[in-house]
N, CA, C and O atoms as a GROMACS GRO file, in nm:
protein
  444
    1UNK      N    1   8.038  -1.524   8.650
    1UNK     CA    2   8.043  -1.385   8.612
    1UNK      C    3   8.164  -1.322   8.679
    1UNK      O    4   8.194  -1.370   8.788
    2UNK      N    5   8.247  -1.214   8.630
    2UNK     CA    6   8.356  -1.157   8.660
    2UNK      C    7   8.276  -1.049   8.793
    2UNK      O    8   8.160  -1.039   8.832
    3UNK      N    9   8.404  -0.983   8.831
    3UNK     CA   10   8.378  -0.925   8.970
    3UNK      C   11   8.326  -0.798   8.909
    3UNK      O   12   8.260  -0.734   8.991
    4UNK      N   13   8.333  -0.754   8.818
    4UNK     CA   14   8.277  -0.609   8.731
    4UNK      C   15   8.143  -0.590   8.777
    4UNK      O   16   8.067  -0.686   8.769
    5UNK      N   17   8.119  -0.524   8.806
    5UNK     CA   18   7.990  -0.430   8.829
    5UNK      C   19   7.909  -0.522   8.683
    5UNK      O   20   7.971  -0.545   8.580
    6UNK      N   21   7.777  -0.559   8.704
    6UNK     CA   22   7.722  -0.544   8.587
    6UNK      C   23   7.628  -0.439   8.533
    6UNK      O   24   7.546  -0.395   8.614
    7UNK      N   25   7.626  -0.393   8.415
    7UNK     CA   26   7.533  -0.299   8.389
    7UNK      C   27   7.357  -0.318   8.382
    7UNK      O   28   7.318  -0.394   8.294
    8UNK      N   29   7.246  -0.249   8.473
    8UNK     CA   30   7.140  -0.267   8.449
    8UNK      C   31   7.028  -0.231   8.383
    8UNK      O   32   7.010  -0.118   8.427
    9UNK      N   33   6.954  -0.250   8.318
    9UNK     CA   34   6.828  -0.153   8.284
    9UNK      C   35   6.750  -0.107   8.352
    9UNK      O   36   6.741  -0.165   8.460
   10UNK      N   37   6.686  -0.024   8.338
   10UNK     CA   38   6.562   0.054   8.426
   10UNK      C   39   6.464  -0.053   8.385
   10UNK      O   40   6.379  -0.057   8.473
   11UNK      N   41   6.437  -0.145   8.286
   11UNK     CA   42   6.376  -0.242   8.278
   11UNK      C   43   6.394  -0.344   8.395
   11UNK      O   44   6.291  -0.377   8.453
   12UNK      N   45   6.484  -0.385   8.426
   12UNK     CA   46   6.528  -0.488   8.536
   12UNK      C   47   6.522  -0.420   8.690
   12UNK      O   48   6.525  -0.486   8.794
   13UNK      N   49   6.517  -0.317   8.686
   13UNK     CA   50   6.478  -0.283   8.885
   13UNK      C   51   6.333  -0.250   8.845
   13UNK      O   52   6.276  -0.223   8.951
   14UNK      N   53   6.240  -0.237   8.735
   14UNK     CA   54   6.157  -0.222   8.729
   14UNK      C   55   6.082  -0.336   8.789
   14UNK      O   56   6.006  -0.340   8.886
   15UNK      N   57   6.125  -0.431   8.702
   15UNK     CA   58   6.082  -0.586   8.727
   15UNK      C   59   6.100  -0.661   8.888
   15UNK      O   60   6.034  -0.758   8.927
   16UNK      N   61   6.208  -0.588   8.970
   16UNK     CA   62   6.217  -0.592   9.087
   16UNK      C   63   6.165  -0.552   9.166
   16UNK      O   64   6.161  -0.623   9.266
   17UNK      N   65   6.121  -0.467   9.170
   17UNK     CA   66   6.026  -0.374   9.227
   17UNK      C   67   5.883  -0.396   9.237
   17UNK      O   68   5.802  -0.351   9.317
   18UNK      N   69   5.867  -0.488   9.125
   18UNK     CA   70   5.746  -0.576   9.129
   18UNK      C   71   5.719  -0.646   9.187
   18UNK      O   72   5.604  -0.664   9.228
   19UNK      N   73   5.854  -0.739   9.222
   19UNK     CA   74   5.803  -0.844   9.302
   19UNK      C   75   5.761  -0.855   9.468
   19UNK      O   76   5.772  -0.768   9.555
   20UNK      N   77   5.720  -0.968   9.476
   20UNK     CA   78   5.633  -1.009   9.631
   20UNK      C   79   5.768  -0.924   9.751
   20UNK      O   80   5.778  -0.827   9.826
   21UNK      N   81   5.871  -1.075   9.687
   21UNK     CA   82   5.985  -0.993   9.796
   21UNK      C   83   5.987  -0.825   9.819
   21UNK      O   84   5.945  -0.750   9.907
   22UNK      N   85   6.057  -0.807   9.693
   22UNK     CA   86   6.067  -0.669   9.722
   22UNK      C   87   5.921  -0.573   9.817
   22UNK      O   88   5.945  -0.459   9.854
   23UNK      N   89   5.837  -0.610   9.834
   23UNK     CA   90   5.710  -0.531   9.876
   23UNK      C   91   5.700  -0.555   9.966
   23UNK      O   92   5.644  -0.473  10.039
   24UNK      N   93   5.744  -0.674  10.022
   24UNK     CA   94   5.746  -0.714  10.164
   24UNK      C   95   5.850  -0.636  10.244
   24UNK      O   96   5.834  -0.593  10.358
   25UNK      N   97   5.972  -0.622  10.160
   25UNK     CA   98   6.084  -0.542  10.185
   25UNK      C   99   6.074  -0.436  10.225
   25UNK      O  100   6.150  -0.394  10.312
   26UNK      N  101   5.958  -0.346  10.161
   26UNK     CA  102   5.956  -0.207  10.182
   26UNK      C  103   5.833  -0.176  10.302
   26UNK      O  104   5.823  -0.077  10.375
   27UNK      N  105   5.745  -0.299  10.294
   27UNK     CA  106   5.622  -0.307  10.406
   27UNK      C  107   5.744  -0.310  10.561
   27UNK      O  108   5.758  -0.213  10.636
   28UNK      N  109   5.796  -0.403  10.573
   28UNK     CA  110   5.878  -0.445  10.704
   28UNK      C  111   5.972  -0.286  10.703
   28UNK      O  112   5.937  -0.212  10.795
   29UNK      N  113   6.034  -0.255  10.652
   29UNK     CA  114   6.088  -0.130  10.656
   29UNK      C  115   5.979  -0.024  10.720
   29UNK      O  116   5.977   0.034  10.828
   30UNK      N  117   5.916  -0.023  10.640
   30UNK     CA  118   5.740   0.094  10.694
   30UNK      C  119   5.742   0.063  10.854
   30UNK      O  120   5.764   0.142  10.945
   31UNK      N  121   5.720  -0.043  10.859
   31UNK     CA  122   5.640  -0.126  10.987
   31UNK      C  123   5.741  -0.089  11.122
   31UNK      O  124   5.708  -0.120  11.237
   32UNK      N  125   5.887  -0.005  11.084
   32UNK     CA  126   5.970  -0.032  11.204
   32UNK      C  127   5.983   0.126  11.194
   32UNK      O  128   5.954   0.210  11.280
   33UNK      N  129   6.029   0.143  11.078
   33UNK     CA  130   6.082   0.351  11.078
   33UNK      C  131   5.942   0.412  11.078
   33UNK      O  132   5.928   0.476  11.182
   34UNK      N  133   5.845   0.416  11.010
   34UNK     CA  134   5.732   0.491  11.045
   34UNK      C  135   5.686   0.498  11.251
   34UNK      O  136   5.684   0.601  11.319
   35UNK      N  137   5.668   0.411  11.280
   35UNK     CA  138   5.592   0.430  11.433
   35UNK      C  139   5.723   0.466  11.524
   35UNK      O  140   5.716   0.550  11.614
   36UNK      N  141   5.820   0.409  11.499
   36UNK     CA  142   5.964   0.460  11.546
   36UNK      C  143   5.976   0.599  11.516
   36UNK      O  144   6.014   0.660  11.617
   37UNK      N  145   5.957   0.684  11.403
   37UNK     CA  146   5.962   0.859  11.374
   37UNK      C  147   5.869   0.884  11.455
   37UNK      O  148   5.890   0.942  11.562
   38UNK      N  149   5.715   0.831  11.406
   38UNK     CA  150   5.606   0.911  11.501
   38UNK      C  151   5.612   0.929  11.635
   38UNK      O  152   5.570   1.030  11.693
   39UNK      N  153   5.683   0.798  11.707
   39UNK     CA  154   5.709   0.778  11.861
   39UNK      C  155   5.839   0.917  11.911
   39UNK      O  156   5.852   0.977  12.018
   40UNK      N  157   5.893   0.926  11.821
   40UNK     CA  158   6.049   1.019  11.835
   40UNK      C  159   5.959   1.159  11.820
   40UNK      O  160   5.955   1.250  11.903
   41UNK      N  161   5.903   1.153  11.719
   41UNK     CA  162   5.843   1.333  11.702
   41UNK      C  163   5.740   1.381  11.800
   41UNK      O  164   5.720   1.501  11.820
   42UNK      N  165   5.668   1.272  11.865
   42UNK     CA  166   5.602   1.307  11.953
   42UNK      C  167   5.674   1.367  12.074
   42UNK      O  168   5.678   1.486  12.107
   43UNK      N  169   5.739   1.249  12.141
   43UNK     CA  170   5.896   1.273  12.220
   43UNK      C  171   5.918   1.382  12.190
   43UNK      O  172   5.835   1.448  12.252
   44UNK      N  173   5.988   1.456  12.125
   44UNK     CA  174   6.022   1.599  12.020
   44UNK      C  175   5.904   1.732  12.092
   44UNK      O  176   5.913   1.822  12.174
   45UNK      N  177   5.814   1.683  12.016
   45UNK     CA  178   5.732   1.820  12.051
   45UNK      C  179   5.663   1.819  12.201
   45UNK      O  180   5.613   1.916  12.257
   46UNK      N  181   5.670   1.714  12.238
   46UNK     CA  182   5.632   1.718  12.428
   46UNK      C  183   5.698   1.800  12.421
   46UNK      O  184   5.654   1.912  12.395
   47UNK      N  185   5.869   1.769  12.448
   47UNK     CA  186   5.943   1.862  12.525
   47UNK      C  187   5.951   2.072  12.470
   47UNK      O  188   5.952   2.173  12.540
   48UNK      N  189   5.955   2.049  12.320
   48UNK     CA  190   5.890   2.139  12.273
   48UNK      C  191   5.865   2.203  12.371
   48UNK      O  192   5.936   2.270  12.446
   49UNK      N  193   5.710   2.169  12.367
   49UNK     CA  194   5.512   2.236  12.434
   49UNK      C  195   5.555   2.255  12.515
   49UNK      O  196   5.573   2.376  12.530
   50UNK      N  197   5.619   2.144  12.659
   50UNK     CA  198   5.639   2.177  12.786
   50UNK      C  199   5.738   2.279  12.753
   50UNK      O  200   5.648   2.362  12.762
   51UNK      N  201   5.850   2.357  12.720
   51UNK     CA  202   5.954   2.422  12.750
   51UNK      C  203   5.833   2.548  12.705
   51UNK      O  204   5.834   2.647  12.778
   52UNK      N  205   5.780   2.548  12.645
   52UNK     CA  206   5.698   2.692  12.588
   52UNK      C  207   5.581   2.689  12.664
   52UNK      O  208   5.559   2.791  12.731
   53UNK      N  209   5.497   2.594  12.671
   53UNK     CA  210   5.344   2.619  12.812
   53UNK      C  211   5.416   2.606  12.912
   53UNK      O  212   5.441   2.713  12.968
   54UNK      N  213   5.474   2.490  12.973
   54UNK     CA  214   5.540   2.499  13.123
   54UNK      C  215   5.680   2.527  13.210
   54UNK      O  216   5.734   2.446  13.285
   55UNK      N  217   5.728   2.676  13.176
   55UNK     CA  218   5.793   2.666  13.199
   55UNK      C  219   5.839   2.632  13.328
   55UNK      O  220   5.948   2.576  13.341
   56UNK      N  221   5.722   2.679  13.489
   56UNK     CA  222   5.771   2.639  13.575
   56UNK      C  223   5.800   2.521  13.609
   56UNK      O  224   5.893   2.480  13.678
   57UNK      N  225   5.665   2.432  13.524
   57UNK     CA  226   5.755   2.249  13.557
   57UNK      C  227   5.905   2.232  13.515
   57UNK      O  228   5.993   2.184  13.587
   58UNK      N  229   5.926   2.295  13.338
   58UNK     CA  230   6.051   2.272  13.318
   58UNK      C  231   6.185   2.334  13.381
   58UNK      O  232   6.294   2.288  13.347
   59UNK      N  233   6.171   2.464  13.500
   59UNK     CA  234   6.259   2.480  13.545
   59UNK      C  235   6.296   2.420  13.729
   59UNK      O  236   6.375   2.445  13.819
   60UNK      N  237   6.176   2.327  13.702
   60UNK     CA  238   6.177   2.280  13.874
   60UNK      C  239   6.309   2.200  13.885
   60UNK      O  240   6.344   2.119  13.800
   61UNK      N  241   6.381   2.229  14.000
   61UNK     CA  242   6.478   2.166  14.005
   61UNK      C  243   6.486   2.032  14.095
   61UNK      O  244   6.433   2.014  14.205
   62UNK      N  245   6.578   1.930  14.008
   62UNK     CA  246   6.608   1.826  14.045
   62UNK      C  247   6.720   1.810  14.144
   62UNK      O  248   6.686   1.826  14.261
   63UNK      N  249   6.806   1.792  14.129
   63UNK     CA  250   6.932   1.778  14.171
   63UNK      C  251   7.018   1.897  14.151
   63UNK      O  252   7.037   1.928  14.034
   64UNK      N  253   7.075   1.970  14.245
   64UNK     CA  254   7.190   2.076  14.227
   64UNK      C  255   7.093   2.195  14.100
   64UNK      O  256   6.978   2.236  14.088
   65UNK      N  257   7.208   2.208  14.036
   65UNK     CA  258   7.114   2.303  13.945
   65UNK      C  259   7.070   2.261  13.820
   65UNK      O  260   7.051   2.326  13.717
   66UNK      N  261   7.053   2.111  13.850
   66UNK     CA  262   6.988   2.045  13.748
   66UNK      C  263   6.847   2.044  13.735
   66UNK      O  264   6.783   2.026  13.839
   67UNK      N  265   6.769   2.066  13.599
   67UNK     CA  266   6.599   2.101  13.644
   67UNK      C  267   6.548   2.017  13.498
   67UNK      O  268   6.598   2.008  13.386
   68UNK      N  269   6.403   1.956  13.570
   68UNK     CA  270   6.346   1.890  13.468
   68UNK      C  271   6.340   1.953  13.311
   68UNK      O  272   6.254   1.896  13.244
   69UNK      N  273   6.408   2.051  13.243
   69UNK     CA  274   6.403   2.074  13.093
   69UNK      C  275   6.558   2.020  13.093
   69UNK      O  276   6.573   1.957  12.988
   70UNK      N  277   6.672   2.021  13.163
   70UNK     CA  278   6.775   1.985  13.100
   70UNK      C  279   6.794   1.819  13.101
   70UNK      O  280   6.881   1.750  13.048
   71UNK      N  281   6.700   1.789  13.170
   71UNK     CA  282   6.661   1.639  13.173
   71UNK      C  283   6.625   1.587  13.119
   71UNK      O  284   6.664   1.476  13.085
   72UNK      N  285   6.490   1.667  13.070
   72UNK     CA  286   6.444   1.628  12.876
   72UNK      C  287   6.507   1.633  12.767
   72UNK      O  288   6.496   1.549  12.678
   73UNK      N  289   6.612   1.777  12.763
   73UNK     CA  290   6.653   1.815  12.654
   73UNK      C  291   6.814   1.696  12.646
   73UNK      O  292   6.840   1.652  12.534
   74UNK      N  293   6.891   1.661  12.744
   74UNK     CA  294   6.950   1.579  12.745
   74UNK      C  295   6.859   1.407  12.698
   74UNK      O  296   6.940   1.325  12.656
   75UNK      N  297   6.715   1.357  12.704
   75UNK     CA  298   6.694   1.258  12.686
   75UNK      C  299   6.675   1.234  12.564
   75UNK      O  300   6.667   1.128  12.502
   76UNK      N  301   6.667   1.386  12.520
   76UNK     CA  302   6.656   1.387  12.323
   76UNK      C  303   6.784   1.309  12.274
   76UNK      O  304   6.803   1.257  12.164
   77UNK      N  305   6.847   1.314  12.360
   77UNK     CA  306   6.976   1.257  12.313
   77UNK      C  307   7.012   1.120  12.305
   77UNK      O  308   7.066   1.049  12.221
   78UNK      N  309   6.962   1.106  12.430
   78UNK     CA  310   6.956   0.945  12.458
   78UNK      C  311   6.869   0.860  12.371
   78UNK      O  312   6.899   0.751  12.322
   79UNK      N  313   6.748   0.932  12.359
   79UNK     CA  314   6.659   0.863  12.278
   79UNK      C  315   6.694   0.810  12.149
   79UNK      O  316   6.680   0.701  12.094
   80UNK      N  317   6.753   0.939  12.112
   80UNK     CA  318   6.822   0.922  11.938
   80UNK      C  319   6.952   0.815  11.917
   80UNK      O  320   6.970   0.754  11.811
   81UNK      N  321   7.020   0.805  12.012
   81UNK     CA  322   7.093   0.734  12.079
   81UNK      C  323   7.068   0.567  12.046
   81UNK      O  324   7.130   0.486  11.978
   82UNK      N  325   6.880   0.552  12.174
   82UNK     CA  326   6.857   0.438  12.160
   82UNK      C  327   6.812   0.368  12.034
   82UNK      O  328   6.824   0.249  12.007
   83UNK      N  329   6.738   0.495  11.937
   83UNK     CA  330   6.648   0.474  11.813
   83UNK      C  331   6.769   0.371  11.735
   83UNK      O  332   6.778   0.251  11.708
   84UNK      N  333   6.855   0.493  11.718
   84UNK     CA  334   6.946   0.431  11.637
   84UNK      C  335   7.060   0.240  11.671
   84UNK      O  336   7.116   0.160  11.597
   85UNK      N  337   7.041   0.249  11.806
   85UNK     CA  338   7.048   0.108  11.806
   85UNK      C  339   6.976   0.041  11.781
   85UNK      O  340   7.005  -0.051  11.705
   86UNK      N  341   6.829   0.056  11.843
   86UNK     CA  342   6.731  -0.031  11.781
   86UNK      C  343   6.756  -0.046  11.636
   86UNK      O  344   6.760  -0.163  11.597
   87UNK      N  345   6.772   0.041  11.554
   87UNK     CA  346   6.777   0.036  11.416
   87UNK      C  347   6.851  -0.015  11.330
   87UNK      O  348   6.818  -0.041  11.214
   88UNK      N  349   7.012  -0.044  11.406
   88UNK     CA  350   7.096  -0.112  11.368
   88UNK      C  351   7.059  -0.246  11.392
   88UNK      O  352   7.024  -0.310  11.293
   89UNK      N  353   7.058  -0.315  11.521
   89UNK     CA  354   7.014  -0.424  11.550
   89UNK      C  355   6.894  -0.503  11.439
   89UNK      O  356   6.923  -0.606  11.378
   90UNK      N  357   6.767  -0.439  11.426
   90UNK     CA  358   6.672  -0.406  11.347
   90UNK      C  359   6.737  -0.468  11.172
   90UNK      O  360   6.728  -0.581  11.124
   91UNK      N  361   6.789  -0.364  11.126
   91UNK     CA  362   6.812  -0.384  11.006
   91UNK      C  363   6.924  -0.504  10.968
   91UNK      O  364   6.931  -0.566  10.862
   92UNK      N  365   7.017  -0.519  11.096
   92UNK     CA  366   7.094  -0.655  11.087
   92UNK      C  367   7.027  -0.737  11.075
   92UNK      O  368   7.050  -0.784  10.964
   93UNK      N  369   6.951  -0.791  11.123
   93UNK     CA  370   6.859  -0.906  11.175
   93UNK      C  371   6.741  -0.960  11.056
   93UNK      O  372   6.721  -1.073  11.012
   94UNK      N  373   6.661  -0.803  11.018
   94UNK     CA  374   6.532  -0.837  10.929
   94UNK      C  375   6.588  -0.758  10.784
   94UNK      O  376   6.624  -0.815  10.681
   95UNK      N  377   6.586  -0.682  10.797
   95UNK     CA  378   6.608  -0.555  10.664
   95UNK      C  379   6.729  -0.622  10.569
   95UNK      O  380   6.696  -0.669  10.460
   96UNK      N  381   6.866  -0.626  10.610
   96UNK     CA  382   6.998  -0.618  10.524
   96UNK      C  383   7.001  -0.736  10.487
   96UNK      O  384   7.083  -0.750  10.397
   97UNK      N  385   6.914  -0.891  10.534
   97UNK     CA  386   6.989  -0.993  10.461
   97UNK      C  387   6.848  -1.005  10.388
   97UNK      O  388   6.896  -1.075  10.298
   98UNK      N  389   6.722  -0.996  10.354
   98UNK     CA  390   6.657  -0.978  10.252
   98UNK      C  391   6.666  -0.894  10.156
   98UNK      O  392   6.644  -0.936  10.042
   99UNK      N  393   6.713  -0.706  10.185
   99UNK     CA  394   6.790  -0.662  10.048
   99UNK      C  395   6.904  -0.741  10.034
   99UNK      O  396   6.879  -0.771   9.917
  100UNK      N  397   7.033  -0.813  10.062
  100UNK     CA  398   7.112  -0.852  10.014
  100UNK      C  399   7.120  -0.985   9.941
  100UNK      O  400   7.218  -1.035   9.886
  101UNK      N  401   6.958  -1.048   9.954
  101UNK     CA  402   6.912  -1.140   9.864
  101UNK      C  403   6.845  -1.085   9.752
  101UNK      O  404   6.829  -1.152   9.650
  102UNK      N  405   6.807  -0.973   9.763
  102UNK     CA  406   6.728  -0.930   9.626
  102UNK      C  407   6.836  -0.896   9.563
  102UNK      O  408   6.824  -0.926   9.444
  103UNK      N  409   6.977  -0.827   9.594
  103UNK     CA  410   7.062  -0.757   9.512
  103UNK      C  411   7.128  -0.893   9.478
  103UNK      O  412   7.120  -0.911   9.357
  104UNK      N  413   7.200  -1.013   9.551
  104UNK     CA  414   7.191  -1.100   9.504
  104UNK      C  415   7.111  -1.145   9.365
  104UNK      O  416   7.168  -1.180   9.262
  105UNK      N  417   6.989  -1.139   9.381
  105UNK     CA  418   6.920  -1.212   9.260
  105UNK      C  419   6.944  -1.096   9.144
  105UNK      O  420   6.948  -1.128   9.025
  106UNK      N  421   6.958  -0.957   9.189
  106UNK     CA  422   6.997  -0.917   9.036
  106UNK      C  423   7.070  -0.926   8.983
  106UNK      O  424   7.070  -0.944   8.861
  107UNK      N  425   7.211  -0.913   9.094
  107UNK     CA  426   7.317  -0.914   9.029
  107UNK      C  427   7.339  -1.083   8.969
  107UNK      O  428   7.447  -1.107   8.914
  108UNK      N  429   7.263  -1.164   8.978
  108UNK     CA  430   7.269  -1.302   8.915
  108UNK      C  431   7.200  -1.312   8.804
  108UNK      O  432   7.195  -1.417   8.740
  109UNK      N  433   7.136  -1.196   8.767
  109UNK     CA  434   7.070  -1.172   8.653
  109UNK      C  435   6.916  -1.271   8.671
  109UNK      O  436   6.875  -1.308   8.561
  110UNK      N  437   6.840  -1.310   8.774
  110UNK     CA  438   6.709  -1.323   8.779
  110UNK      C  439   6.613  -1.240   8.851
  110UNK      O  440   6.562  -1.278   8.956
  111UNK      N  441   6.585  -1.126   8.796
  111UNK     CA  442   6.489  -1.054   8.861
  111UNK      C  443   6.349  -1.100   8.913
  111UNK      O  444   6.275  -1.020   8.970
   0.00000   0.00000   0.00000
């Protein structure tokens, strides 16, 4: 087949979408970004709650005029930080070379 894009039907990702692979595809995807968001949003609204119920914990100071809310509000950062490596790593590894076998098989024309 030439390097051209081939054209598809909505019949043919239909038919993909059906299959085992593909479902497994979207289960393993679920299985890492779902508890990974819930774990992050929780993270999220702690610091939230504490900055609005506690403020004196969040302004106790640590170091210089550093105090446990800029410690949190800086770990939002880090966290998102780490998520997103995990996620790269993650999708190198499990995610990108099973979609790049399914797009493989379409673009070979066996759905």
């Amino acid at each position: 087949m030439s390097n051209e894009a081939r054209e598809h039907t909505g019949t043919e990702y239909e038919e993909l979408q059906r299959t085992e692979e593909f479902g497994e595809l979207r289960r393993r995807f679920r299985r890492f970004v779902f508890p990974m968001t819930a774990l992050f949003l929780a993270w999220y609204f702690l610091y939230v709650l504490l900055a609005a119920y506690a403020p004196d914990f969040m302004s106790q100071k640590v170091w210089g005029e550093i105090n446990v809310g800029l410690l949190f509000g800086l770990g939002q950062f880090v966290s998102t930080f780490v998520i997103t490596v995990l996620y790269v790593r993650w999708a190198d590894r499990e995610f990108d070379p099973r979609a790049q076998a399914l797009h493989d098989r379409l673009e070979g024309g066996r759905p």
